[in-house]
C-alpha positions as CSV (number, residue, x, y, z in Angstrom):
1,X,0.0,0.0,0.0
2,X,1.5,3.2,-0.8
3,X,2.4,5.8,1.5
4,X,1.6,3.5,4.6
5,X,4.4,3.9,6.3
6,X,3.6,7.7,6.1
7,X,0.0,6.9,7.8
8,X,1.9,5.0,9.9
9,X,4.2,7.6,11.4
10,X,1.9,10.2,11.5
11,X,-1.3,7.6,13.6
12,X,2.1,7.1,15.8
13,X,3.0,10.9,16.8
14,X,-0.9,11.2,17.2
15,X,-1.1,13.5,14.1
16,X,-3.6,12.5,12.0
17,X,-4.4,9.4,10.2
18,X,-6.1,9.0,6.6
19,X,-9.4,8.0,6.2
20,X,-10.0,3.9,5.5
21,X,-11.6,5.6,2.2
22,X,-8.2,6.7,1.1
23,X,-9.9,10.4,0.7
24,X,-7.5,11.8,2.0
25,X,-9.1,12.9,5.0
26,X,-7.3,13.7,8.1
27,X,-8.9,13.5,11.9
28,X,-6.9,13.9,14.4
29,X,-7.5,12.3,17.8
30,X,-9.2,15.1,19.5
31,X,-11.8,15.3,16.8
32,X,-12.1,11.5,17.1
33,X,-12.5,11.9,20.9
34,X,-14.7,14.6,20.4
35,X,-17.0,12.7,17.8
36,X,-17.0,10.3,20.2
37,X,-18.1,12.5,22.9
38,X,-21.1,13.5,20.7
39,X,-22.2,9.8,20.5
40,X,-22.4,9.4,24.2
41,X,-24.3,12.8,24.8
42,X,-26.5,11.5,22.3
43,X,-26.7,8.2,23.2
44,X,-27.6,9.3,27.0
45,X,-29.7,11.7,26.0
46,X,-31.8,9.4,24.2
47,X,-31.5,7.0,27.3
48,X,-32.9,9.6,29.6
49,X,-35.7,10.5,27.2
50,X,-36.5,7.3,27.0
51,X,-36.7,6.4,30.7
52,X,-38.5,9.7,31.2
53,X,-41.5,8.5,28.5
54,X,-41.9,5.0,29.9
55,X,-42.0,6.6,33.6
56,X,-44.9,8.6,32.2
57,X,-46.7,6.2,29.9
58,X,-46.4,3.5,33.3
59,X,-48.4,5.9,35.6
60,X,-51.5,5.5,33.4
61,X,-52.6,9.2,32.9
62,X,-51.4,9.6,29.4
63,X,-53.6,11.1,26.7
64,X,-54.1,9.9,23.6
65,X,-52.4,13.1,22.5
66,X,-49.0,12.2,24.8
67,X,-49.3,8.6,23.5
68,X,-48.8,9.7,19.9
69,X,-46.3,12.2,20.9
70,X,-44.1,9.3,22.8
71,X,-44.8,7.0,19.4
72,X,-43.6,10.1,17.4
73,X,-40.5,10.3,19.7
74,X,-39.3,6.3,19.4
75,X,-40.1,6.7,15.6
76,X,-37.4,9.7,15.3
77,X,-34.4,7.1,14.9
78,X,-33.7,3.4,14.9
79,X,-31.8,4.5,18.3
80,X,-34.5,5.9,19.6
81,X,-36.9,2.8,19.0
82,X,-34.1,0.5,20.1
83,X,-33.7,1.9,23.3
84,X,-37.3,2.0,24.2
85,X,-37.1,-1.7,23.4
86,X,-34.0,-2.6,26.0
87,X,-35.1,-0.3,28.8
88,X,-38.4,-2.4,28.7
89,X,-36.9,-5.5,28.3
90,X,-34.4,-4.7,31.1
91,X,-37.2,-3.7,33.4
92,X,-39.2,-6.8,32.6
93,X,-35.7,-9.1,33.8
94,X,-35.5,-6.8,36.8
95,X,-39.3,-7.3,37.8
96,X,-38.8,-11.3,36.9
97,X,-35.7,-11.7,39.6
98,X,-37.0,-9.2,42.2
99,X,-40.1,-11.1,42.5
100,X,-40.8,-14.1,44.8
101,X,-39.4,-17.4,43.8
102,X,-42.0,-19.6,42.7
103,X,-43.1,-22.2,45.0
104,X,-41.0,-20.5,47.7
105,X,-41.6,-17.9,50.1
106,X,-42.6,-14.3,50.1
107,X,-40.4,-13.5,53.0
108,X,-37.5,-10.8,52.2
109,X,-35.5,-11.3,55.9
């Protein structure tokens, strides 16, 4: 591959590497680190929407309105809907193992 050893050198000192297209493109790590910043914001933000519109939705005073705003909300991204989807799954494992044990006893001491 020509020029490798170029990318090479430079991904070393930290300086910029080229783009797997072979573009040309150069990111240095602090744009890398900061891209990757974004993506957790977002990624938590989404999270925290998310929790906030199941917390809502569970307390059974939604309108119809605020139910189609919520289905308007998971249908913004495939993150958005994907989330929604863990979070309720996760809850549903967490009510399975904090209940009682079949067949066993109620008593928590």
């Amino acid at each position: 591959m020509a020029g490798a050893p170029a990318v090479q050198r430079c991904a070393a000192r930290g300086i910029g590497v080229e783009a797997a297209s072979g573009g040309g493109v150069m990111i240095d790590e602090s744009q890398r680190d900061a891209d990757s910043g974004d993506a957790h914001a977002r990624a938590d933000a989404i999270r925290e929407g998310a929790v906030r519109w199941l917390l809502w939705l569970r307390t059974g005073e939604t309108t119809e309105h605020e139910l189609d705003a919520f289905r308007r909300w998971r249908a913004q991204s495939d993150e958005h809907a994907r989330t929604v989807r863990e979070l309720i799954w996760m809850w549903a494992v967490l009510a399975a193992i904090g209940g009682p044990e079949r067949g066993g006893s109620t008593r928590t001491h």
